[in-house]
C-alpha positions as CSV (number, residue, x, y, z in Angstrom):
1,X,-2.0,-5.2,-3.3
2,X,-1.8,-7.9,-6.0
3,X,0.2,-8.3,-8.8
4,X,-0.1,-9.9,-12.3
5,X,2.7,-10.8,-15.4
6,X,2.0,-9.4,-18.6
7,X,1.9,-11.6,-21.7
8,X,5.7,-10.7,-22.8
9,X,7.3,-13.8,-23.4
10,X,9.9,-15.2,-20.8
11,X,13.1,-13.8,-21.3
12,X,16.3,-14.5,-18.8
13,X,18.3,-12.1,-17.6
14,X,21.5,-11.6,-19.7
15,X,24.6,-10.9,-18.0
16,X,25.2,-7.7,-18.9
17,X,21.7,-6.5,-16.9
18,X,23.9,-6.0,-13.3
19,X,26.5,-4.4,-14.7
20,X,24.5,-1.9,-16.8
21,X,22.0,-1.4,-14.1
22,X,24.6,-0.3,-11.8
23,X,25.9,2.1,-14.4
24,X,22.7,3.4,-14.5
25,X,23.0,4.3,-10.4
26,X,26.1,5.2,-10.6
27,X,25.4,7.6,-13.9
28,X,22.5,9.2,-11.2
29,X,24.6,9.9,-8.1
30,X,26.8,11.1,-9.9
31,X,24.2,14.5,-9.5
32,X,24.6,14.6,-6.4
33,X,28.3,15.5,-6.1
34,X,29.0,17.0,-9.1
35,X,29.3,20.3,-8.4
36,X,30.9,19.9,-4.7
37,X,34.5,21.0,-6.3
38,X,33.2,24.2,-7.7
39,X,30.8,24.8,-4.8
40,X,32.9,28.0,-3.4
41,X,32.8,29.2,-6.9
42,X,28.7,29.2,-8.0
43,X,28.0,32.7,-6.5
44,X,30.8,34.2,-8.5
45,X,30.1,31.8,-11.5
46,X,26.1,32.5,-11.1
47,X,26.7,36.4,-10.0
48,X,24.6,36.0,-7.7
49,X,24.4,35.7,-3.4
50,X,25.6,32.7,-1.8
51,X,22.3,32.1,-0.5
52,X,20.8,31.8,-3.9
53,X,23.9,29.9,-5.0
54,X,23.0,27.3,-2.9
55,X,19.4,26.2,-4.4
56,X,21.8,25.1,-7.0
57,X,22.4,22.1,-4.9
58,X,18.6,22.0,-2.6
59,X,16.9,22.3,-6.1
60,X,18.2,18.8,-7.3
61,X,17.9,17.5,-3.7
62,X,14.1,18.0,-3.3
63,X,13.2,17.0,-6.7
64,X,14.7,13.7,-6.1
65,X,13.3,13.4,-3.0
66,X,9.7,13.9,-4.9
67,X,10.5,12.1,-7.6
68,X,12.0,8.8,-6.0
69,X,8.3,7.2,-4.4
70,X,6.7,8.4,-7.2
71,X,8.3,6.7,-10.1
72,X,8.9,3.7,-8.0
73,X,5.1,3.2,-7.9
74,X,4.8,4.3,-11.4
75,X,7.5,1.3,-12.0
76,X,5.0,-1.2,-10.2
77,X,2.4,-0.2,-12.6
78,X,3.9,0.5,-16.0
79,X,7.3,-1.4,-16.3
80,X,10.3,-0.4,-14.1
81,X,13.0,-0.5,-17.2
82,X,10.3,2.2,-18.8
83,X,10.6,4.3,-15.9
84,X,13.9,3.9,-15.7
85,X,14.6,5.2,-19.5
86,X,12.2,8.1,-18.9
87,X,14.3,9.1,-15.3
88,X,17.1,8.7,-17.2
89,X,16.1,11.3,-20.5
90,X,14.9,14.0,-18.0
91,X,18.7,13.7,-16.1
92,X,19.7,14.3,-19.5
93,X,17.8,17.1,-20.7
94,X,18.3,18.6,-17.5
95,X,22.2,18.3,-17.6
96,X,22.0,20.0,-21.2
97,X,20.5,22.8,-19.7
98,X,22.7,23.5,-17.3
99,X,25.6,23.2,-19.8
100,X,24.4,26.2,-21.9
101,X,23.7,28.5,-18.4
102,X,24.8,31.0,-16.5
103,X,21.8,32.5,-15.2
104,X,20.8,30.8,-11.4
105,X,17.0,30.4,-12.4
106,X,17.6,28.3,-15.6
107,X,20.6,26.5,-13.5
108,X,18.5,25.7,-10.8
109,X,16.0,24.4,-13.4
110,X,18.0,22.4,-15.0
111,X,19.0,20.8,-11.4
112,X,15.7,19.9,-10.8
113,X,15.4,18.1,-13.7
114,X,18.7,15.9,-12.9
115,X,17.4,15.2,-9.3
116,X,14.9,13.9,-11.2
117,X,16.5,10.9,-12.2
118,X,17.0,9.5,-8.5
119,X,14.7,7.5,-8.4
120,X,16.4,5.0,-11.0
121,X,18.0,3.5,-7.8
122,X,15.0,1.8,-6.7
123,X,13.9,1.0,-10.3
124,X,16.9,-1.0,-10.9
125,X,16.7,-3.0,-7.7
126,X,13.0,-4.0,-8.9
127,X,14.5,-4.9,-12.3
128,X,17.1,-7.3,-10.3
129,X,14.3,-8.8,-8.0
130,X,12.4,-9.8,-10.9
131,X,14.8,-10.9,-12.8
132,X,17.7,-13.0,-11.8
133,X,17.9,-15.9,-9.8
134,X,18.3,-16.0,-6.2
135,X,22.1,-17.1,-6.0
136,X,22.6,-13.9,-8.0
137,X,20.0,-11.3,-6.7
138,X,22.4,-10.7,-3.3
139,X,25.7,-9.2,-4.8
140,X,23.2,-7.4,-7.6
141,X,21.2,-5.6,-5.2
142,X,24.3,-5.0,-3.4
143,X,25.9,-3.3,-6.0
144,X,23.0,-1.3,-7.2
145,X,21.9,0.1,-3.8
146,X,25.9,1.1,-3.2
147,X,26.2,2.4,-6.7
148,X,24.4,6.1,-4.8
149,X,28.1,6.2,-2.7
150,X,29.8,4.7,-5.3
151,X,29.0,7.7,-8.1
152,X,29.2,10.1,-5.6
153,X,32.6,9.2,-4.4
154,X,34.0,8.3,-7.8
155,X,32.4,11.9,-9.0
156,X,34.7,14.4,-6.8
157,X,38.0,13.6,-8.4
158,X,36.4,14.0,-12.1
159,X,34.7,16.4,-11.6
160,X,37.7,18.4,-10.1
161,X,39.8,17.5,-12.8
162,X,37.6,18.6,-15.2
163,X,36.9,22.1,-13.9
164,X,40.1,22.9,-13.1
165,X,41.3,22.0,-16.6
166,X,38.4,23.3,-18.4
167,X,35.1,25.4,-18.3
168,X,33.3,24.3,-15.4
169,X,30.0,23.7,-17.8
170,X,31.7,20.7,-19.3
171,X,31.0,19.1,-16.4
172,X,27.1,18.6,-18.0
173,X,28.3,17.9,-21.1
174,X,29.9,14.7,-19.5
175,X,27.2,14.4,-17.2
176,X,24.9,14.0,-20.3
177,X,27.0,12.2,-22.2
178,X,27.3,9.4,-19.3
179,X,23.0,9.4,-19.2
180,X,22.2,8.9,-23.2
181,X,25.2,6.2,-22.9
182,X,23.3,4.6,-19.6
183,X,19.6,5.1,-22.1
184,X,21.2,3.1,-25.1
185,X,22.8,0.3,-22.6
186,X,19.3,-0.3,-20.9
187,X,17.5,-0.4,-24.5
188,X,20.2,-2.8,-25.5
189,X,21.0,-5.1,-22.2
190,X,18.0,-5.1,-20.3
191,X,14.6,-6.7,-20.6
192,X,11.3,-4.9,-19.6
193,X,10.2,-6.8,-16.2
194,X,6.3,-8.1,-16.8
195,X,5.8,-8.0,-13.1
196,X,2.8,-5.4,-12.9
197,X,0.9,-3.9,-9.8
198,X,-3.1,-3.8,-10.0
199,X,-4.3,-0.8,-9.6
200,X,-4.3,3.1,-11.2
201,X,-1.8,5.5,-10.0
202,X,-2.6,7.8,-6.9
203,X,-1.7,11.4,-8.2
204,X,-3.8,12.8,-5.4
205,X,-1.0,10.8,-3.1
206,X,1.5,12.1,-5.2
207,X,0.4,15.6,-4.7
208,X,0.1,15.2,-1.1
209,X,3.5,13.2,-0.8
210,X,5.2,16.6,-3.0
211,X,3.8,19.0,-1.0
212,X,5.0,17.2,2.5
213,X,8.4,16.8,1.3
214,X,8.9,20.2,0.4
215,X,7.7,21.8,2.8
216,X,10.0,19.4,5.3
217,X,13.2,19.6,2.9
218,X,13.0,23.2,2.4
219,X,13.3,24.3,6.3
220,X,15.8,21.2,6.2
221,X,18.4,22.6,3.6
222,X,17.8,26.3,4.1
223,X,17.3,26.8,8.0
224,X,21.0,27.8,8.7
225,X,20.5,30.9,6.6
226,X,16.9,31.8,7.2
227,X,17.2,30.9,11.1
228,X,16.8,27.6,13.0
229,X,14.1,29.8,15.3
230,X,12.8,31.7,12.4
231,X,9.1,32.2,11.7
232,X,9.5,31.1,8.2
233,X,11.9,27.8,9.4
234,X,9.7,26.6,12.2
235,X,6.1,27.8,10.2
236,X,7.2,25.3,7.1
237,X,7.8,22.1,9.7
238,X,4.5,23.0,11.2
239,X,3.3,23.0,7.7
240,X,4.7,19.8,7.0
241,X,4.0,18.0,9.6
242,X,-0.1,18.9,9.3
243,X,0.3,18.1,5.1
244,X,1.9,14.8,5.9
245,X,-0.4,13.6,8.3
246,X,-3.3,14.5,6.1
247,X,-1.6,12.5,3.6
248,X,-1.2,9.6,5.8
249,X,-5.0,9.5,6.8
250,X,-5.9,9.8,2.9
251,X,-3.5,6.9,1.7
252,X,-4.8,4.2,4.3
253,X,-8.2,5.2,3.0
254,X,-7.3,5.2,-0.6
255,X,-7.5,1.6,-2.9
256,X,-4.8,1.7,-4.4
257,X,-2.5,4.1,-2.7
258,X,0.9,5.4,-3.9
259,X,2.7,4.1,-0.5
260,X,0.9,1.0,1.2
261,X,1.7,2.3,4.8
262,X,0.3,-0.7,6.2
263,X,3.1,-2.4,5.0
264,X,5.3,0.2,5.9
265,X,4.4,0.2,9.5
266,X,5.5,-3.4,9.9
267,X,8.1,-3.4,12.3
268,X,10.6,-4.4,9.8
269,X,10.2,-1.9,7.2
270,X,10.0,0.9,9.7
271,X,13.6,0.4,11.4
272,X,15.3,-0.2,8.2
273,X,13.7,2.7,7.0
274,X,15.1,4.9,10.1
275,X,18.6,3.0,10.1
276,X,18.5,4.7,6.2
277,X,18.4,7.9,7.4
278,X,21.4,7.4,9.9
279,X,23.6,5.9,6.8
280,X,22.4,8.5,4.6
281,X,23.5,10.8,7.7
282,X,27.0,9.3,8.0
283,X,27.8,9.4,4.1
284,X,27.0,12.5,3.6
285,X,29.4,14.0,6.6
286,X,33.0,12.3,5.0
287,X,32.0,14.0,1.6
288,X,31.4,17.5,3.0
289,X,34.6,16.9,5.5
290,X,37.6,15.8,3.5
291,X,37.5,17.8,0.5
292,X,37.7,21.2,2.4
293,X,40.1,19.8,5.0
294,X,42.0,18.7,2.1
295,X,42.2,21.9,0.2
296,X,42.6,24.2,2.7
297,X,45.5,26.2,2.3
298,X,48.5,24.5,5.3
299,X,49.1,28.6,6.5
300,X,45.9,27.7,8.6
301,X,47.8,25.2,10.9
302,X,45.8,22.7,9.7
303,X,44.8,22.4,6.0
304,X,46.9,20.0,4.2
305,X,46.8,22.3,0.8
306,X,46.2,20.0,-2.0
307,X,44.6,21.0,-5.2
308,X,41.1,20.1,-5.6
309,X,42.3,17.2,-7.9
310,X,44.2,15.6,-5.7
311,X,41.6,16.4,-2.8
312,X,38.9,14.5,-5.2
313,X,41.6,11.7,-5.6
314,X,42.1,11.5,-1.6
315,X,38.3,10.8,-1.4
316,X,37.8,8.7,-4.2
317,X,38.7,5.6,-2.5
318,X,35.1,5.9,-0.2
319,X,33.3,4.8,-3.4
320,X,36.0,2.3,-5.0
321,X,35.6,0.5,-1.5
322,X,31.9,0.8,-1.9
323,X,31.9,-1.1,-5.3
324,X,34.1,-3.4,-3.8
325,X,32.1,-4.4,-1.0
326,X,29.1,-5.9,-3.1
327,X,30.5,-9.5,-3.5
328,X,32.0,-9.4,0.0
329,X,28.3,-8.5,1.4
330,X,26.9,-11.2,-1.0
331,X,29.0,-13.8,0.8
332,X,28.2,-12.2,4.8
333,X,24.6,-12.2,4.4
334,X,24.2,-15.7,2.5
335,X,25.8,-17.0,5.6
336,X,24.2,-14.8,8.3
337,X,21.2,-12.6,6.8
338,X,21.1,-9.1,5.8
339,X,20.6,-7.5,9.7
340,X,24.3,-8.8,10.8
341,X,25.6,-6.8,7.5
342,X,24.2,-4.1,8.2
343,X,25.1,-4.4,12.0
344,X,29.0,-4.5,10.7
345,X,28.5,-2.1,8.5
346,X,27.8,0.3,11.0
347,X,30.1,-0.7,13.3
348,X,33.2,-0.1,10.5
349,X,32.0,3.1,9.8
350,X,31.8,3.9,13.8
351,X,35.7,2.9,13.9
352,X,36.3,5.0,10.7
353,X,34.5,8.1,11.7
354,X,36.2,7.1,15.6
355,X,39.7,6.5,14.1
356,X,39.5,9.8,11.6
357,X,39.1,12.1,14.3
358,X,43.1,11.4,15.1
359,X,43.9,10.9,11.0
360,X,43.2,14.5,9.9
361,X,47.1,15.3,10.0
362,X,48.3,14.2,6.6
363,X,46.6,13.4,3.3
364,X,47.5,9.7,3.6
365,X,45.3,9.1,6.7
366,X,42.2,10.9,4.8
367,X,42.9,7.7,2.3
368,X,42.6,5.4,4.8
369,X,39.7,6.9,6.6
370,X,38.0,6.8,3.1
371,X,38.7,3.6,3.0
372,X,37.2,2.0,6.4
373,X,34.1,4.4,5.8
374,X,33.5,3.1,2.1
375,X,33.7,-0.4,3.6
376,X,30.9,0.3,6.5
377,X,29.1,2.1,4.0
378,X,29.2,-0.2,0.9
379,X,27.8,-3.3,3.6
380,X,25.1,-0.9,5.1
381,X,23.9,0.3,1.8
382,X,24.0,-3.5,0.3
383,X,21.6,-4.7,3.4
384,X,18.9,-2.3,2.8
385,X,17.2,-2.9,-0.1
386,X,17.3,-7.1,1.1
387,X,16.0,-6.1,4.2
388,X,13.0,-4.4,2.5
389,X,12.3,-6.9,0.3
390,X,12.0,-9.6,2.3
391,X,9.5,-7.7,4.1
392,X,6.9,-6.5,0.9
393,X,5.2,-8.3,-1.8
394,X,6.7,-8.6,-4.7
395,X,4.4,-6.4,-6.6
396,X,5.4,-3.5,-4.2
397,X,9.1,-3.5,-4.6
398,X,9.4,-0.9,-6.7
399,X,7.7,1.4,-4.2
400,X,8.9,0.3,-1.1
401,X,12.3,0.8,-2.5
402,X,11.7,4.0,-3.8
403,X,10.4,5.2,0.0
404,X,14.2,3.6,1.2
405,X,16.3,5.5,-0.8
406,X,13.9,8.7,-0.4
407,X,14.8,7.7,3.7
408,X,18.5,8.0,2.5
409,X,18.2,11.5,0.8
410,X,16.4,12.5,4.0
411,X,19.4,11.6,6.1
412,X,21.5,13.5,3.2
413,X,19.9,16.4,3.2
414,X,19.7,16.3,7.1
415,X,23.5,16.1,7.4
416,X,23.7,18.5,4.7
417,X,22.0,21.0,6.9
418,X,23.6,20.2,10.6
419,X,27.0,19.9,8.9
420,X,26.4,22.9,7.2
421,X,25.8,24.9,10.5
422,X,28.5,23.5,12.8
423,X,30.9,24.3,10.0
424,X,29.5,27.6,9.7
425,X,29.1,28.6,13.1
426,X,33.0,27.3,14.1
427,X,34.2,28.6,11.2
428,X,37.3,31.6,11.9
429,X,36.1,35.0,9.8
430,X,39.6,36.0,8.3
431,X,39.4,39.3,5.9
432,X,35.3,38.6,5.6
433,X,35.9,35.2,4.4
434,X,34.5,32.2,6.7
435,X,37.1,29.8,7.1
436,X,36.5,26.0,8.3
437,X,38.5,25.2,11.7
438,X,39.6,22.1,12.4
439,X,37.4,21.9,16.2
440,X,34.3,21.9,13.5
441,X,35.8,19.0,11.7
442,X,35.7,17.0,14.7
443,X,32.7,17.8,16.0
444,X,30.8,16.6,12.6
445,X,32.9,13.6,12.9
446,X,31.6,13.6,16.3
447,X,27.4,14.2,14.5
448,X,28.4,11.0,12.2
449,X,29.4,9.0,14.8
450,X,25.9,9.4,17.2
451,X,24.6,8.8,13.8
452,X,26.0,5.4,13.2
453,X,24.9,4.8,17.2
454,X,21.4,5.5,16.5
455,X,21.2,3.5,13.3
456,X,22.8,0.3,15.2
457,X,20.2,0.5,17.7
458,X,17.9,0.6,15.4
459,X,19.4,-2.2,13.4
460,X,19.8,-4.4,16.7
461,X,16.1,-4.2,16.9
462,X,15.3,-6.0,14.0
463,X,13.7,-8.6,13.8
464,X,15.8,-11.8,13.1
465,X,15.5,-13.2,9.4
466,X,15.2,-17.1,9.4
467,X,19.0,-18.6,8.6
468,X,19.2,-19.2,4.6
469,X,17.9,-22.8,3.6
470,X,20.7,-25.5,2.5
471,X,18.5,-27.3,0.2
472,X,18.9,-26.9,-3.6
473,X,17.4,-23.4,-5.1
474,X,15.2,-23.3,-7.6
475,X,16.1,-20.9,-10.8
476,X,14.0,-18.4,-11.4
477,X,13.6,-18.0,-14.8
478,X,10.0,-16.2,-15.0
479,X,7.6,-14.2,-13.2
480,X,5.3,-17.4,-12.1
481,X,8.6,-18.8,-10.4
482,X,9.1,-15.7,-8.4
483,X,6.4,-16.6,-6.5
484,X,8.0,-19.8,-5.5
485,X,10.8,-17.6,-4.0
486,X,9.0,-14.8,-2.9
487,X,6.7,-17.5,-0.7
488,X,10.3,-19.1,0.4
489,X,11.6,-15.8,1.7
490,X,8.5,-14.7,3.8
491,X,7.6,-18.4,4.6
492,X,4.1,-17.6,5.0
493,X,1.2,-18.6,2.5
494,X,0.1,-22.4,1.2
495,X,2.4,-25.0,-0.1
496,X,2.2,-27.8,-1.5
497,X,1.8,-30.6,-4.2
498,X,0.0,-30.8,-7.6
499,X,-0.7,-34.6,-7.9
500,X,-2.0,-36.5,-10.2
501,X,-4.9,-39.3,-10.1
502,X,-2.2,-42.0,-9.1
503,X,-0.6,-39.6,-6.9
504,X,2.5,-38.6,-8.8
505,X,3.4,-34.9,-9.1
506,X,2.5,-32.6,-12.0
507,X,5.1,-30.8,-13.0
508,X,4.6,-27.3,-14.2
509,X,1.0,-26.7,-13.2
510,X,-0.1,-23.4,-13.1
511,X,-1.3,-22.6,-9.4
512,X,-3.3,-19.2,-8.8
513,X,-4.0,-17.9,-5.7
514,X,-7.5,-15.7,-5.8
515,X,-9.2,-13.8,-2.8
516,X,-12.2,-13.7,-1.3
517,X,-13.3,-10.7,-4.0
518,X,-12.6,-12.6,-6.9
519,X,-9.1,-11.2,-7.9
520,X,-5.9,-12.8,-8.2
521,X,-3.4,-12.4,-5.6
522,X,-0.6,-14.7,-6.2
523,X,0.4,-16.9,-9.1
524,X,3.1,-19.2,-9.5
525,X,3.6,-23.2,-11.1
526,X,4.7,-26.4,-9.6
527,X,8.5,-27.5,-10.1
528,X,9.4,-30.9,-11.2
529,X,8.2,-32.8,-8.3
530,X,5.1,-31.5,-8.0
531,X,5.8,-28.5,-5.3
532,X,4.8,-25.0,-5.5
533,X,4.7,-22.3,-3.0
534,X,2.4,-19.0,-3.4
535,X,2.8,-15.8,-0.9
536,X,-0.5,-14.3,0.5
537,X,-0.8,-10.7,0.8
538,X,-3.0,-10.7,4.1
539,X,-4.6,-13.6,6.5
540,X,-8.2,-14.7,5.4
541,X,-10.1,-17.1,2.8
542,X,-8.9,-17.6,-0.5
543,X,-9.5,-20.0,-3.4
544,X,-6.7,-22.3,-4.9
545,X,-6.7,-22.7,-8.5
546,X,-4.6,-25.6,-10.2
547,X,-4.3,-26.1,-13.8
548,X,-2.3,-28.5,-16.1
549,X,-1.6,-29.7,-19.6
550,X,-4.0,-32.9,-20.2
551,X,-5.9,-32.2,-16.8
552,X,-8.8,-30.3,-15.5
553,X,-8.9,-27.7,-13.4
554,X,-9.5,-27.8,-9.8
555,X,-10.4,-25.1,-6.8
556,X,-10.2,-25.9,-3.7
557,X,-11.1,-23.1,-0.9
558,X,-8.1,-22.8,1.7
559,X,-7.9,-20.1,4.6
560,X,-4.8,-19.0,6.0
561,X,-4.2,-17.7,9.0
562,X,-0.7,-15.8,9.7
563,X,0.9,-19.3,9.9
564,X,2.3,-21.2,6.7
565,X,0.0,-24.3,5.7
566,X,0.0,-27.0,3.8
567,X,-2.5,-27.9,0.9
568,X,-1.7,-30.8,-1.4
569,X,-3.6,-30.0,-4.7
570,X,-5.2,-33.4,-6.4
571,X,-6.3,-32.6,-10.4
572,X,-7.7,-36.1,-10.3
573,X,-10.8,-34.8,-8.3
574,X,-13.8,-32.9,-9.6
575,X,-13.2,-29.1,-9.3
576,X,-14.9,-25.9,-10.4
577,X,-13.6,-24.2,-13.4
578,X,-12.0,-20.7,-12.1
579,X,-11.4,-17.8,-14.1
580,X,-7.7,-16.8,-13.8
């Protein structure tokens, strides 16, 4: 897949873009957790069964899981900080619809619409890759990937004091409020990116990509009530798995497909993607653990009988820590690449889900286990989206991190489930009301930690990123540029010189790098000595086109073949004119 810039004028990245990006995240996953301290209430609050109740929560959970690939892609094409905007107005017009509710259909609409909005994660990570400079883009990305732990840990203790101060529908109010401020910051703070995909948008893909989902969420989030053994449960994976492959076979086929699973096969791509699911596993455990061990009522032996407010405050610290990890996992992987961060990041949450199965006894220890998991958790998230970039073209970012954080509601929705059921099945039936025991505390503990032990195996198989270079950086200050970096971190494609007829360097040639069909692939200009360094999207013969102020143009045929070469470009030699 190739990419081209649009003919917006350069325009640098101000430095309010991270910080308002990562509001944007953290406005989002703030969804996911905002009804958690009201969750024992929504059958009474909805009047309806608590099996209907809970479609309040799978609702948002499978339309973000739709919706995450699909406006990635639609990021590639159209502009990520458009996308963004729109994911944001839907979260918004879906949390005003909620507000004004009590009736469990227009509720569970109105969820839908806010899971909507998930897929903002990805879209600000592509705004950060294509905007800021290298010595910047670590700690950004780091922030914006942990800004999905970070709002939903920083959500509990709000969203408990507001609804046990006030009517629980104030919670969308603020929920809306926080989106159209996050709309008005991005219009104000944040530049429209002018990296574009080629291509038109697969909505055949999208379709089939729904469809899969669904049908593999659903059985996901619902089989504890409908049966794990059930005709319906095991009929729907069946389903899945034949709609999924079907969709697979169609989008290696198709030109310009919604996921390039070529690219996602690659070795790299497809253990971070499963090490996703294992963190989104062991996040998701610690937020559906604490707050009920927390609040449950100390007659049971057990409970330490907070309020929900204080409960939410005990728990808060997971996504504080989260926040505060970014420039700490800036500084790691600078030093030792993204795979030994998220190596120690599993490893502290290991300790904090090993050390918390002996700190359930006061409400102090839940603070500290908070603490050691937000740490683990803040470094694992932060590694993920670097380890996918480094591993796509730059014109697929967008996508391919879309398809990583879908990986992470997977694992979410998978401990959602599990979790679910062990606390179900352990739980002690006391006057018809099912309540938690501590032995199925431990034993989802337990679930987190082969989690973590999976991911780290998974993580120990990656492949090892080359060390980061010494030698001065270039700025990235446009589009063009990126390709210098992009071609840096992949180290594979042509580099080279632009020279002039005396043989000293050109500086800010434009180089473009077009395939064998004609199109461009690759674009990028020469620094002030004369280098420049263009990615390839695939072995095999291309042409290299060199242009400069007060020269003429030159092409000059080069093949590459899976090994990084050099081609010095000379403008003072006869060349054909190429269309670029």
């Amino acid at each position: 897949m190739t990419h081209t810039t649009t003919d917006q004028p350069d325009r640098r990245a101000g430095a309010a873009v991270v910080p308002v990006l990562a509001f944007a995240g953290i406005v989002v996953a703030v969804m996911q957790t905002l009804l958690v301290p009201v969750i024992k209430d929504l059958p009474q609050l909805l009047d309806t069964a608590p099996s209907n109740a809970t479609w309040v929560l799978t609702s948002t959970l499978l339309s973000g899981a739709v919706a995450t690939p699909i406006m990635g892609r639609l990021g590639d094409l159209y502009g990520k900080r458009r996308m963004l905007i729109l994911s944001l107005a839907v979260m918004v017009v879906g949390a005003l619809v909620s507000a004004v509710t009590s009736q469990l259909l227009t509720m569970i609409v109105g969820r839908a619409l806010q899971g909507f909005a998930m897929g903002a994660i990805p879209l600000g990570i592509g705004l950060m890759r294509d905007m800021l400079p290298r010595e910047k883009l670590g700690s950004a990305m780091a922030l914006m990937s942990s800004s999905i732990g970070v709002g939903g840990g920083l959500a509990l203790p709000a969203a408990a004091l507001v609804a046990q101060h006030t009517n629980w529908h104030a919670l969308f109010y603020g929920a809306a409020g926080l989106g159209a401020l996050a709309i008005v910051l991005t219009l104000v703070a944040v530049p429209e990116s002018p990296m574009r995909a080629e291509g038109s948008f697969d909505a055949l893909g999208a379709l089939g990509l729904s469809t899969g989902l669904v049908l593999l969420l659903l059985p996901i989030t619902k089989g504890s009530d409908w049966g794990w053994s059930s005709g319906t449960t095991l009929g729907l994976f069946a389903a899945s798995v034949a709609v999924l492959l079907l969709w697979g076979v169609y989008e290696l086929r198709a030109k310009a497909p919604l996921v390039d699973l070529r690219t996602t096969a690659r070795r790299e791509v497809l253990l971070t993607n499963l090490a996703s699911i294992m963190v989104g596993v062991s996040f998701y455990v610690v937020s559906l653990v604490l707050p009920q061990l927390l609040q449950l009522p100390k007659a049971t032996g057990y409970g330490l009988g907070q309020s929900m407010v204080v409960a939410g405050l005990c728990v808060a610290p997971l996504g504080l820590t989260m926040m505060f990890t970014a420039p700490v996992y800036a500084r790691v992987s600078a030093r030792y690449g993204p795979k030994v961060t998220l190596i120690t990041g599993l490893l502290i949450i290991a300790l904090g889900y090993g050390g918390g199965l002996g700190l359930m006894d006061a409400a102090w220890q839940t603070i500290v286990t908070s603490v050691v998991l937000g740490a683990g958790i803040g470094l694992a998230y932060s590694s993920l989206p670097a380890l996918i970039i480094g591993a796509v073209p730059a014109s697929e970012t967008g996508a391919a991190n879309g398809l990583n954080t879908l990986m992470r509601s997977i694992g979410t929705s998978v401990s959602s489930a599990v979790i679910g059921m062990v606390l179900a099945n352990t739980a002690n039936n006391v006057g018809g009301i099912a309540i938690p025991t501590m032995h199925g505390f431990r034993v989802s503990f337990l679930i987190a930690t082969a989690a973590v032990a999976v991911g780290l195996l998974l993580a120990v198989f990656l492949p090892k990123a080359p060390r980061p270079s010494q030698h001065t950086q270039l700025r990235v200050s446009s589009e063009e540029e990126a390709g210098i970096e992009h071609a840096e971190e992949v180290l594979q494609g042509f580099r080279g010189r632009v020279l002039d007829a005396d043989g000293s360097p050109v500086a800010r040639a434009k180089v473009t790098l077009i395939d064998r069909r004609g199109r461009q692939a690759g674009a990028t200009v020469s620094g002030e000595d004369g280098s420049y360094a263009v990615a390839v999207p695939s072995q095999g013969a291309y042409v290299l086109a060199a242009r400069a102020a007060g020269h003429g143009p030159l092409a000059s045929s080069a093949t590459h073949s899976g090994e990084e070469r050099a081609v010095d470009l000379d403008l003072s030699l006869p060349g054909e004119a190429v269309s670029a």
